[in-house]
C-alpha positions in Angstrom: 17.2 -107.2 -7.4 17.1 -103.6 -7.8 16.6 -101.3 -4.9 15.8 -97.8 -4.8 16.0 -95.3 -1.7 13.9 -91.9 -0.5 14.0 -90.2 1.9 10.2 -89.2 3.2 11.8 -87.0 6.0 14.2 -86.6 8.3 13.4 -89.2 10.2 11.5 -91.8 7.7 12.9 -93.5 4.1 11.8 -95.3 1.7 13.0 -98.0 0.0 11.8 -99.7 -3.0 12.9 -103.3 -3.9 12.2 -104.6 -7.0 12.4 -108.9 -7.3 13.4 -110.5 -10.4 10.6 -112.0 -12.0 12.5 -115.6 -11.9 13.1 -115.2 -7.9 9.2 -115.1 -7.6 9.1 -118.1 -10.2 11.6 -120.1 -8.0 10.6 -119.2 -4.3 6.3 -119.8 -5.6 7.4 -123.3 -7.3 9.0 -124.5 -4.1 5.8 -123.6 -2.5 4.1 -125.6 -4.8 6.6 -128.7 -4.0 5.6 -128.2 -0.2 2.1 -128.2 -0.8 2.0 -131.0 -2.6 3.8 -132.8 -0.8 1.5 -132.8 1.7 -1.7 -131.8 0.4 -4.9 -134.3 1.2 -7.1 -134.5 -2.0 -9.8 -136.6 -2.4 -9.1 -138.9 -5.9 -4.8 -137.9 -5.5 -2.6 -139.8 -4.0 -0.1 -138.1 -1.7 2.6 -135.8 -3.7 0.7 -136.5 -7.2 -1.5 -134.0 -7.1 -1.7 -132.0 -10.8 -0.6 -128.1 -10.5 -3.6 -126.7 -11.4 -5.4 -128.6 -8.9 -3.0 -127.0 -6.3 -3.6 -123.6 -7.7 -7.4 -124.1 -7.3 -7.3 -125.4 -3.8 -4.1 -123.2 -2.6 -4.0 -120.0 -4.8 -4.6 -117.5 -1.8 -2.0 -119.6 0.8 0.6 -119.6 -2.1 0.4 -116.2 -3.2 0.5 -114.6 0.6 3.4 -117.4 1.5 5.0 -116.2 -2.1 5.3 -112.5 -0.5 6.2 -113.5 2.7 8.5 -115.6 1.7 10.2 -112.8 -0.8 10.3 -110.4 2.0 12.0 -112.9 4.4 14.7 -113.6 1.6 15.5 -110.0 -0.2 14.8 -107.5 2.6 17.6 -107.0 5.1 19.8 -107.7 1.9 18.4 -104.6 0.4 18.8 -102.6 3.4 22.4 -103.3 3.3 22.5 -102.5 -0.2 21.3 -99.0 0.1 22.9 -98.6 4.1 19.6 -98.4 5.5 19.3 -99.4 9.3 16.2 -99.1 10.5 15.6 -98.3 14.1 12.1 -100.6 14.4 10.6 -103.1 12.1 10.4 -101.3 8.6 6.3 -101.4 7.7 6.5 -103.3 4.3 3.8 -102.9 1.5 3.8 -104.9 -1.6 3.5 -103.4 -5.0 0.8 -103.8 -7.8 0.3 -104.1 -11.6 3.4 -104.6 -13.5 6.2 -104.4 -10.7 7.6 -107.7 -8.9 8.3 -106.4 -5.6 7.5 -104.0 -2.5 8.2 -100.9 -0.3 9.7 -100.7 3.3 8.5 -97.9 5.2 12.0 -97.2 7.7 12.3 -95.3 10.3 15.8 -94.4 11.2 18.2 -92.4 13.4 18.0 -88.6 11.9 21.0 -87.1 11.2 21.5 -83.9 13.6 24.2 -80.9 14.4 25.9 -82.1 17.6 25.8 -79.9 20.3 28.8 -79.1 21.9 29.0 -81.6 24.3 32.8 -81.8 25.7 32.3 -79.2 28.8 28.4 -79.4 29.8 28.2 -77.5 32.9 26.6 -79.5 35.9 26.0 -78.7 39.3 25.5 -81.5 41.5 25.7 -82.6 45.6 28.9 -84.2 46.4 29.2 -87.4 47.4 29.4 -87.6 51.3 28.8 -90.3 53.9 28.9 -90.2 57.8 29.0 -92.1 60.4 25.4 -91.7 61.4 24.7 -93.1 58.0 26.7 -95.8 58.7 25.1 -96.2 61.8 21.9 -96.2 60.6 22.6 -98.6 57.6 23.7 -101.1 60.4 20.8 -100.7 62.4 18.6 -101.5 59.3 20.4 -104.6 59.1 20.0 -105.7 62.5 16.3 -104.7 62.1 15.8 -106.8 59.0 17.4 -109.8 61.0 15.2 -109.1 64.2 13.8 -112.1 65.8 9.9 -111.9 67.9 9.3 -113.7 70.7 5.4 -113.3 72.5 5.1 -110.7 75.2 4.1 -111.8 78.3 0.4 -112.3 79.3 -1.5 -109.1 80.4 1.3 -107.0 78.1 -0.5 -104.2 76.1 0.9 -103.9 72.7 3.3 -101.0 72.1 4.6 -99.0 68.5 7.9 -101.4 67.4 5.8 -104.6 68.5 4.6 -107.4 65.9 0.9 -108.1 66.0 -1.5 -110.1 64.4 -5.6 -108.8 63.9 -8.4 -110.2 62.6 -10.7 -107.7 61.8 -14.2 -106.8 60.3 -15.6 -103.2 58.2 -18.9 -102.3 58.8 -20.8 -99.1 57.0 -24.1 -98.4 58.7 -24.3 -101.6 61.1 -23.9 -103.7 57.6 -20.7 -105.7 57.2 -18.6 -104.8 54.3 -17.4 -107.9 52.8 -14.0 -106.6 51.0 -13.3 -104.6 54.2 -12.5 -108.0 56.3 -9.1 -110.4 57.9 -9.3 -113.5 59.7 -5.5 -113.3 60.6 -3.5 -109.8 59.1 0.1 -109.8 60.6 1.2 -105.9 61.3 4.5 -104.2 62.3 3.1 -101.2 64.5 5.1 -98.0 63.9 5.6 -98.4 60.4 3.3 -96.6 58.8 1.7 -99.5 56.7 -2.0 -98.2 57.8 -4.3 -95.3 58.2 -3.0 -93.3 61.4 -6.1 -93.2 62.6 -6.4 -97.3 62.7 -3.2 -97.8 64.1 -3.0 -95.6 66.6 -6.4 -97.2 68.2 -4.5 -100.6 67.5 -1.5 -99.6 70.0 -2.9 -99.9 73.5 -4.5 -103.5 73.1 -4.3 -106.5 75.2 -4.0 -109.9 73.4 -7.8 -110.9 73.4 -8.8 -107.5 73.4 -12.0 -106.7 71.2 -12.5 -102.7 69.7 -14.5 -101.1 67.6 -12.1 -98.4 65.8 -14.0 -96.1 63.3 -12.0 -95.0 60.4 -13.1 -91.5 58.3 -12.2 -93.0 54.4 -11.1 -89.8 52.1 -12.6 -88.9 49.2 -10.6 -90.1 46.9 -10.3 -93.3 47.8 -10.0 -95.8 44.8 -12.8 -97.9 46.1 -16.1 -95.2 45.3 -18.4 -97.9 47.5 -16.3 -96.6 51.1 -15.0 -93.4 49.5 -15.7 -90.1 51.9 -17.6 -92.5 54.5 -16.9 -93.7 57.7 -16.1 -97.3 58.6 -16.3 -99.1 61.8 -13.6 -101.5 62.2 -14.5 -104.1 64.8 -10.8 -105.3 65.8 -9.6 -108.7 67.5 -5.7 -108.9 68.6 -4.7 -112.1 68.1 -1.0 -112.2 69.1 1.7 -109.8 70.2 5.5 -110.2 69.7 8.2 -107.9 70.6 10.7 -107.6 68.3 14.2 -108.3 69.6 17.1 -106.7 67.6 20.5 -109.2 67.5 23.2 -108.1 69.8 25.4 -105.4 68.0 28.8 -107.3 67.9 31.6 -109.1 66.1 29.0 -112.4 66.2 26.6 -110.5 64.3 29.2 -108.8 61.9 30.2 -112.7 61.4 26.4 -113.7 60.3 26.6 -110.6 57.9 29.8 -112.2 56.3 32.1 -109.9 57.9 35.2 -110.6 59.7 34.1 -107.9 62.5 32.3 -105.1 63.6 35.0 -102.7 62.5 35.6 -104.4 59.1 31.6 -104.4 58.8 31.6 -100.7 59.3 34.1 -100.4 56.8 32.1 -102.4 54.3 29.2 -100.6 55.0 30.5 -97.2 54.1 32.0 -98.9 50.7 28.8 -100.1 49.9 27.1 -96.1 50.6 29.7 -95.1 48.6 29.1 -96.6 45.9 25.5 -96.4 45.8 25.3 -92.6 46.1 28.2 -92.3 43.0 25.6 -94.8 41.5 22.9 -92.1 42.3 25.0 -88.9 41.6 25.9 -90.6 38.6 22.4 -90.6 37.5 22.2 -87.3 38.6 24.7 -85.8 36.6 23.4 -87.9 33.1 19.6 -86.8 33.8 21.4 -82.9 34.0 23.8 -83.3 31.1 20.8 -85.2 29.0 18.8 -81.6 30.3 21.0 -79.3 29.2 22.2 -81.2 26.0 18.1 -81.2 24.7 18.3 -77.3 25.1 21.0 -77.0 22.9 19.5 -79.3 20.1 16.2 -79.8 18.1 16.5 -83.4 17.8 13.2 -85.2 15.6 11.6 -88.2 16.8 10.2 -90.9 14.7 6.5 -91.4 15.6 6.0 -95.0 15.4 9.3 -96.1 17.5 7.8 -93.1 20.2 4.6 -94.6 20.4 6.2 -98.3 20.7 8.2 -97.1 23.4 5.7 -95.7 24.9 3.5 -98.2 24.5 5.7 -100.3 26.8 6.1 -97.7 29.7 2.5 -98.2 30.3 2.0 -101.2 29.9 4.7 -101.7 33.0 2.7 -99.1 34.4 -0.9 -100.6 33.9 0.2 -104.2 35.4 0.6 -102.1 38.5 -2.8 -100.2 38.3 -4.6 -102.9 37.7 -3.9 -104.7 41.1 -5.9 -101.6 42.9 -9.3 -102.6 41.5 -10.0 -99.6 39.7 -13.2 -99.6 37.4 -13.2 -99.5 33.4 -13.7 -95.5 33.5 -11.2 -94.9 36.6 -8.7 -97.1 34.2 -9.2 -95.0 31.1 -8.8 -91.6 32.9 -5.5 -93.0 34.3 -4.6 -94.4 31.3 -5.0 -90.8 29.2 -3.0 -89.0 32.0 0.0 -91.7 31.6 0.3 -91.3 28.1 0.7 -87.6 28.4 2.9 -87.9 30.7 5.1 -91.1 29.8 4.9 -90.0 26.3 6.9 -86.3 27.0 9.5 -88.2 29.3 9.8 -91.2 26.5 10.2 -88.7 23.6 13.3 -87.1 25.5 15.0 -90.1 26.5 14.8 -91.0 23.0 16.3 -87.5 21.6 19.0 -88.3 24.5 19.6 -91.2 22.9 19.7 -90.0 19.6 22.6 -88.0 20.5 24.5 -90.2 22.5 24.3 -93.0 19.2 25.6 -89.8 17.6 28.1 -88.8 19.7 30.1 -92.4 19.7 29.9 -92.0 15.9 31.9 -88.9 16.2 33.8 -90.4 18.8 34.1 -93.9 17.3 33.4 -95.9 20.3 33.4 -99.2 19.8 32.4 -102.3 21.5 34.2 -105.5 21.9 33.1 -109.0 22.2 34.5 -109.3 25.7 32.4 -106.4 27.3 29.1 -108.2 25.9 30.4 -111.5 27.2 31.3 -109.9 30.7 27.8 -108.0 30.1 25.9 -111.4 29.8 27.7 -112.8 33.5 26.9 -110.1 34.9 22.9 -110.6 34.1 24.0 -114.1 34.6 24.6 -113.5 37.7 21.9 -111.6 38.8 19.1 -114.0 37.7 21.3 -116.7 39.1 21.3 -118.4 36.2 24.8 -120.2 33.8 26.4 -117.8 31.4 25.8 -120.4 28.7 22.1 -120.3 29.5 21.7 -115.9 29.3 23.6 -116.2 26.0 21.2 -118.8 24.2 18.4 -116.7 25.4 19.7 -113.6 24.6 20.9 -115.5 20.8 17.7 -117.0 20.2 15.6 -114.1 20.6 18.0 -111.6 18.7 18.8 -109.5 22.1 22.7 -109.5 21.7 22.6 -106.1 19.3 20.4 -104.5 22.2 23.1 -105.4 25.0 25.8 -103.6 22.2 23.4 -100.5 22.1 23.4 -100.4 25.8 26.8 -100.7 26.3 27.8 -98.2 23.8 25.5 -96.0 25.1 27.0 -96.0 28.4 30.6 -95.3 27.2 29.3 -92.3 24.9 27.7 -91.0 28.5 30.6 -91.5 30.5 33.0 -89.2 27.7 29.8 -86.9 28.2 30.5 -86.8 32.3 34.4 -87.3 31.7 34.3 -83.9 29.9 31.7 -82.1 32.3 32.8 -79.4 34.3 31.0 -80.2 37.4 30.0 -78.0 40.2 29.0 -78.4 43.8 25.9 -77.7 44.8 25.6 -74.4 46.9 25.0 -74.4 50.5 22.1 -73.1 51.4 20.5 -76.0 48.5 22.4 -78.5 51.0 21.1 -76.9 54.2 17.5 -77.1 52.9 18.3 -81.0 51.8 19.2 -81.1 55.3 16.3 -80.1 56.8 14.3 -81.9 54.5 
């Protein structure tokens, strides 16, 4: 096998790979064994079929299997050969005429001039917690493991109270069938609704029957009610208050906490560490900022497009819940690939650095950070450590598990080496206010 590199551009090679001519013998003759083996000709018996019978019947299925097949076996073998490592699947193109053989199309990481990256200044809020945060954590809690109980008859229902509707839209006198609820439960006070909806809702009796017209805004998805007015003709069906759980060491207990003072304590551990999770983010999104200015970092074309190719197609699954027609979709679908592909294209020219700052570096990752890697996901999707690590094997996910890892270590000597700065205070005062 002889193998031949060229480099297209910065970011793209390519490499040609010429096959022996006895390879292509050998692999298209065990291809011929296969299919006759199993081949179904009338007047043969099974596996005595003549060769040139085969070629008649099978030429085209050999010949593409014959390519396949000679990609399959010589091509990552080649890109070792000529330290190649392509960064998505290499496009492969097979050659004509007198050469045995093909092309692979790569695009890889380009090689670039680190910036200087060991003292990036950053200026970011430091991480405080009080005690009305803790305080109000808590009372989240207790809210999330509130109980209802019915009010008493007569009882109007208040903002804070649980109620149930049933309800029916009407435009012009003329019901509007996707504007309708036999039974839609509601927490009052929370914003779920128009204002102008709920605050008609508040005030009613269980029983009660209102007519409560709603002003839809103009740019409402749905173009059939868009800029109208809908009547709402309104049943309550039940009201509950919601009653909070007693704030005590019997609560702290149902939390998993020994007490209310060791719960406080727990709960300021955990805002801890979820603002450093958040200030940590923070600080890479500002070093990742000011490390792009100080570069010109190239791209490669297809692996942008892939990638952002699978932004919106996270994106789209959540669109498409909201009913929006074919010409709503493709307007929506323009505006998120202008704007997923600038913020794609710079996470990837972050990343391109960072892959190049642990080859400077010469971070390394060890087997026992990807195993503790795969409990920890293990973990989260509740699921055996044996079980993530033949799913992860089987579908080749164990070198993307490495990238992330190293990745993370090359930011962290990134934010080791950052001289960081506090926000200044009159930034915090107008957070405050905020």
């Amino acid at each position: 096998m002889k193998v031949q590199v060229e480099a297209l551009d910065s970011v793209t090679k390519k490499v040609e790979v010429l096959v022996p001519e006895e390879d292509i013998t050998s692999i298209r003759e065990s291809i011929y064994d296969e299919v006759r083996k199993n081949a179904k000709i009338k007047g043969f018996r099974p596996g005595k079929v003549p060769k040139p019978i085969i070629t008649q019947y099978y030429k085209e299925y050999i010949e593409e299997e014959t390519r396949k097949r000679m990609l399959e076996e010589t091509m990552w073998e080649a890109l070792r050969e000529v330290k190649v490592d392509p960064i998505i699947e290499p496009v492969a193109n097979f050659l004509e005429g007198e050469k045995t053989g093909y092309t692979l199309e790569c695009e890889v990481l380009p090689e670039i001039e680190l910036p200087e990256y060991k003292g990036v200044e950053i200026e970011a809020d430091p991480v405080v917690v009080t005690d009305a945060d803790i305080e109000s954590r808590i009372e989240n809690m207790r809210a999330f493991h509130a109980s209802f109980e019915p009010k008493e008859d007569g009882s109007i229902s208040d903002k804070g109270d649980f109620v149930v509707i049933g309800y029916q839209g009407y435009l012009n006198g003329e019901p509007v069938k996707q504007i309708v609820a036999e039974s839609y439960p509601l927490e009052l006070g929370n914003a779920m609704l128009m204002p102008e909806f709920e605050d008609s809702v508040v005030g009613m009796k269980q029983g009660e029957e209102k007519d409560i017209e709603v002003p839809f805004p103009d740019d409402y998805p749905d173009k059939d009610i868009a800029g109208k007015k809908i009547t709402f003709r309104v049943t309550m069906k039940e009201i509950k208050r919601k009653m909070l759980p007693e704030l005590n060491d019997e609560f702290a207990r149902d939390m998993s906490y020994e007490n209310l003072d060791v719960m406080r304590t727990g709960v300021k551990e955990e805002l801890v560490n979820e603002k450093e999770g958040f200030r940590k983010r923070e600080l890479t999104n500002k070093a990742m900022e000011a490390l792009l200015k100080a570069v010109d970092v190239p791209v490669p074309k297809r692996f942008l497009e892939k990638r952002i190719t699978g932004m919106m197609e996270e994106a789209q699954s959540r669109y498409q819940q909201q009913n929006f027609s074919a010409e709503e979709m493709q307007s929506i679908t323009e505006r998120m690939h202008a704007d997923l592909g600038k913020r794609a294209e710079d996470r990837i020219k972050f990343e391109i650095i960072l892959a190049r700052i642990a080859e400077r570096e010469g971070l390394k990752v060890e087997d026992n950070e990807v195993e503790e890697r795969l409990k920890t996901i293990a973990q989260d999707a509740n699921k055996t450590y044996n079980e993530v690590k033949g799913i992860y094997e089987q579908y080749g996910l164990i070198a993307n598990v490495k990238d992330q890892i190293m990745e993370e270590k090359a930011v962290d000597l990134v934010l080791e080496n950052a001289v960081v700065k506090e926000a200044p205070k009159e930034r915090e005062e107008v957070k405050e206010k905020e």
